[in-house]
N, C-alpha and C positions, 0 to 999 in steps of 0.2 A: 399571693404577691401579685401585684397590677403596676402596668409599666405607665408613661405619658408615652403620647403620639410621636413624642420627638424622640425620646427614647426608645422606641419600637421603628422607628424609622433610620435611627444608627446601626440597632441588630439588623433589620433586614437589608439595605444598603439603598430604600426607596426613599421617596421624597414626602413632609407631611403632605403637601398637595397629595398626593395619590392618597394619600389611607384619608385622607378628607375627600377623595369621590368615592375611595370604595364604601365609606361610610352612606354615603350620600344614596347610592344605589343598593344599597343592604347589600352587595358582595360579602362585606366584612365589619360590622357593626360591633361596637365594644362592647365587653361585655357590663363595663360599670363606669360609673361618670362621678366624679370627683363633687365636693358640694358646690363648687364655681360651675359646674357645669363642661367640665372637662372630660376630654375621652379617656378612658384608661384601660388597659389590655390585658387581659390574665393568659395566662398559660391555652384555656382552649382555643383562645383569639387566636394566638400565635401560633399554634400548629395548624389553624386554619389558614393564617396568610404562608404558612410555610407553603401548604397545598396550593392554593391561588397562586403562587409566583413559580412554583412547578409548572404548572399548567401554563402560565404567560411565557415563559422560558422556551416551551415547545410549538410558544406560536396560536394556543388557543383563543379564540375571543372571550371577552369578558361573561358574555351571556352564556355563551358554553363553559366556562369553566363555575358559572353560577348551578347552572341545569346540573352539573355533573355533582358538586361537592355538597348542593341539595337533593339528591334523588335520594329517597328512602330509602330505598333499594339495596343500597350501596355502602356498605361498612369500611371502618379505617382498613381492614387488610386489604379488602378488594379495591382501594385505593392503590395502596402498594402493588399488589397486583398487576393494574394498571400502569403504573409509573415504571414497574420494573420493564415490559414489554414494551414501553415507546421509548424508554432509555434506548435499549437493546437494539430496537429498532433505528434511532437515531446514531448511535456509535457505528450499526454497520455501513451506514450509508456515509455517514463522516470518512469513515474508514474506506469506504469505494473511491469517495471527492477526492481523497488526499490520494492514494493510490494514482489516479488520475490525475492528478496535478504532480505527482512526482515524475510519472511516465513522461507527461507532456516537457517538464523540467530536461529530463535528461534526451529526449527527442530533440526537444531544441538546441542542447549543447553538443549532440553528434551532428547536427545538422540536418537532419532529417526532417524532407521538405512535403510535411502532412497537415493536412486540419486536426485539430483536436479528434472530433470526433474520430478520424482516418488513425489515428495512433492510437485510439485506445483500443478502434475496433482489429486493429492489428496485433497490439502488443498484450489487449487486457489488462489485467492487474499485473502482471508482471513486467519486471524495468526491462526496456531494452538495451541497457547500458549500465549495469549497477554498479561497475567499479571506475565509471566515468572521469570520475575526480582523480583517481589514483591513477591511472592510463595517460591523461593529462601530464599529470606531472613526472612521471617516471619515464616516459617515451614519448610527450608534445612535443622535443625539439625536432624528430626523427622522420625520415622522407615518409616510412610508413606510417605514422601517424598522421601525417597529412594527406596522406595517400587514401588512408581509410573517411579521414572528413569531408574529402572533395567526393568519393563514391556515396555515400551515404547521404551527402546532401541534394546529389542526382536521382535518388529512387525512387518510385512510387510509392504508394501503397500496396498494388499488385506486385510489386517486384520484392515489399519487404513480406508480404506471406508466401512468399515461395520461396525465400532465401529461408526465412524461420521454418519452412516444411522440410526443405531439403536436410537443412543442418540437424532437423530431427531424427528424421528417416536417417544419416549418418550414423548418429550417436545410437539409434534403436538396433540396427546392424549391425556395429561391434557389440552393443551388450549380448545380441544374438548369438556372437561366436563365443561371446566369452562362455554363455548360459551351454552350450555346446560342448565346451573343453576345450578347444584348439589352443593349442597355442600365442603368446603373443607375438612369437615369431615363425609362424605360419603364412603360408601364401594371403589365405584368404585377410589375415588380422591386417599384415602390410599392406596389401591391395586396401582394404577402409581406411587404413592408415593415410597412403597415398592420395586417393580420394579426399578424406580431410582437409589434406597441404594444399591439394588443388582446389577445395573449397576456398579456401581463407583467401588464396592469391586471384580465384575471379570477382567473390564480392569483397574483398576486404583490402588486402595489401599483398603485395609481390612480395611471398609466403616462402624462404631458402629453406633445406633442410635442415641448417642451423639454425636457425627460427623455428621450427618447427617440432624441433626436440627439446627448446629451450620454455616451448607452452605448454609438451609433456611433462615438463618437470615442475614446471607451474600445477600443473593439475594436481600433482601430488603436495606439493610442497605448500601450498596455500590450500588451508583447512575450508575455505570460502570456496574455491572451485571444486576441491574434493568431493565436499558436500551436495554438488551440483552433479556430478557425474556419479557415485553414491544411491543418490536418490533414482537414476535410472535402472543404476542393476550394481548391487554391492562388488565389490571392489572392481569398479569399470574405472574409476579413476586411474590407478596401477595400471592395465591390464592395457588404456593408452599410450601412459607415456611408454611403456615397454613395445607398443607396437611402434608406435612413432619412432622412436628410437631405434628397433631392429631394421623399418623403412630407408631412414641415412643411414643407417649403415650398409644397405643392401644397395643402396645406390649412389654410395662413393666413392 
């Protein structure tokens, strides 16, 4: 079965123009012509423009995607081969751009007065504000909320790698005591604990102890941040808000 031009130009989503240059430069030359003298396309045609418009899709030129899908050498699988490996390649980098564009997204909406370049090379793939949108709307109207965008739109770049090292070194220190046994209401858990509160209230917002037991509760209570403290050292999640917690009670 042989399709017309026009017809092979609806399945692939090109234009007759183009299959009349590729014809033109043997890219893709049909395999059988009608007795008016018309192009017409069988099946092997077709799985060759399928290849050609892969190739054009990733950007190759016409004369290299010629070289490629005439090289002897070179069979339908190690086509696949090939296609599979710059897909792959192409998704992960798609996958870095967007990463990068979501950072830079939610950098702008904390305020955070950095170059592109300066926030990815701070933040990396990972968002420096991932529940952005829901923090807006659930505590935007709130002095700390504004409290937090006016600091945040003040910082450097040096300021925010050492706010993200410290608030590290924080969270690697309780999961140390936890990995230890102590208690979460031991000196040393409340003392991290403390330090925590006083974390939030230098770079973030003037941090009360009711505030501050109300973000241990968070921890637990939303499967989102669980999952964040979780990943540091299993059940650190708990093991905060119960210091946090033992902390205001220790100092009220």
């Amino acid at each position: 079965m042989s399709h017309s031009v026009g017809q092979v130009a609806g399945f692939a989503g090109v234009t007759v123009r183009t299959l009349h240059h590729y014809d033109e430069i043997g890219l893709l030359v049909p395999g059988e012509r009608s007795h008016a003298g018309h192009r017409r396309y069988g099946d092997a045609d077709l799985d060759r423009l399928q290849q050609i418009l892969f190739y054009r899709e990733l950007g190759f030129p016409l004369d290299e995607v010629a070289a490629l899908l005439d090289d002897p050498d070179t069979n339908p699988r190690e086509h696949l081969r090939r296609q599979h490996e710059l897909l792959t390649a192409r998704i992960t980098k798609l996958q870095e751009m967007a990463a990068a564009v979501e950072t830079a997204m939610e950098a702008k909406k904390m305020g955070i007065n950095l170059t592109p370049e300066e926030k990815f090379e701070v933040f990396g793939d990972h968002d420096p504000d991932q529940y952005a949108e829901e923090v807006e709307r659930r505590w935007g109207d709130t002095d700390a909320y504004r409290q937090s965008q006016r600091r945040a739109a003040s910082y450097t770049k040096e300021d925010w790698q050492r706010i993200n090292d410290e608030f590290t070194a924080l969270h690697a220190r309780m999961g140390d005591l936890l990995a230890r046994g102590l208690p979460a209401d031991s000196a040393e858990a409340m003392d991290t604990a403390e330090e925590h509160r006083r974390f939030i209230s230098r770079f973030h917002y003037d941090c009360s102890y009711e505030t501050h037991t109300c973000l241990g509760e968070m921890y637990v209570a939303d499967q989102r941040f669980t999952a964040t403290y979780e990943a540091i050292r299993p059940g650190l999640a708990g093991y905060m808000r119960d210091a946090m917690l033992a902390n205001a009670a220790r100092n009220s």
